[in-house]
C-alpha positions in Angstrom: 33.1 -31.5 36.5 29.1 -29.9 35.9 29.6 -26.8 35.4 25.7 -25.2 34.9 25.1 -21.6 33.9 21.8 -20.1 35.2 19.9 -18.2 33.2 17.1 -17.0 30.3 19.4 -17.0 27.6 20.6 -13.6 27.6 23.7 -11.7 26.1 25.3 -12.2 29.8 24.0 -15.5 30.3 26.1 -16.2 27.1 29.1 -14.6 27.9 29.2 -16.3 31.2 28.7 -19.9 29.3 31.7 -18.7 27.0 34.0 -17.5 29.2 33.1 -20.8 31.8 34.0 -22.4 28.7 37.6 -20.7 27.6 38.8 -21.1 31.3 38.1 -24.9 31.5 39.7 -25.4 28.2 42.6 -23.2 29.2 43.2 -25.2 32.6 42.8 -28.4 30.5 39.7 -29.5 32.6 37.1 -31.9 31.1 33.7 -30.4 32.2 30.0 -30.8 31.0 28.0 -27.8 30.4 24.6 -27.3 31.2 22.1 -24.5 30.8 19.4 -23.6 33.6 16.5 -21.4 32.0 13.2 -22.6 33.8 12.7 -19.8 36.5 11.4 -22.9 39.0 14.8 -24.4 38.4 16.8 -21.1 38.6 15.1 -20.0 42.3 15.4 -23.7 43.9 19.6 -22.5 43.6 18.4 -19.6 46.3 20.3 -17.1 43.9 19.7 -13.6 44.0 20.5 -12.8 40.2 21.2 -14.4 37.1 23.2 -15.3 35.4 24.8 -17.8 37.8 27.4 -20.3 37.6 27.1 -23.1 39.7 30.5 -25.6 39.8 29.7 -29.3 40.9 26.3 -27.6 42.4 28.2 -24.9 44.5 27.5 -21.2 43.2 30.2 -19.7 42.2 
């Protein structure tokens, strides 16, 4: 599973990759995390806000 967090880097943005994190270690899925900060990156998603998680490229 990709699981990509979009965002600058910011206290949310964090939160988001830590709690993405706890859940997939609490459901005993094997996942690879991946950070989205370049803003070109970010808008080709068509998401209105960050931060974002995106699961196997779907927003979530």
């Amino acid at each position: 599973m990709d699981i990509k967090i979009l965002g600058g880097g910011c206290s949310r943005c964090e939160r988001l990759e830590n709690l993405a994190r706890e859940a997939a270690g609490e459901v005993g899925v094997e996942a690879t995390f991946i950070k989205v900060k370049e803003i070109d990156e970010i808008m080709a998603y068509d998401v209105m806000s960050t931060p974002a998680l995106l699961i196997n490229e779907q927003v979530k």
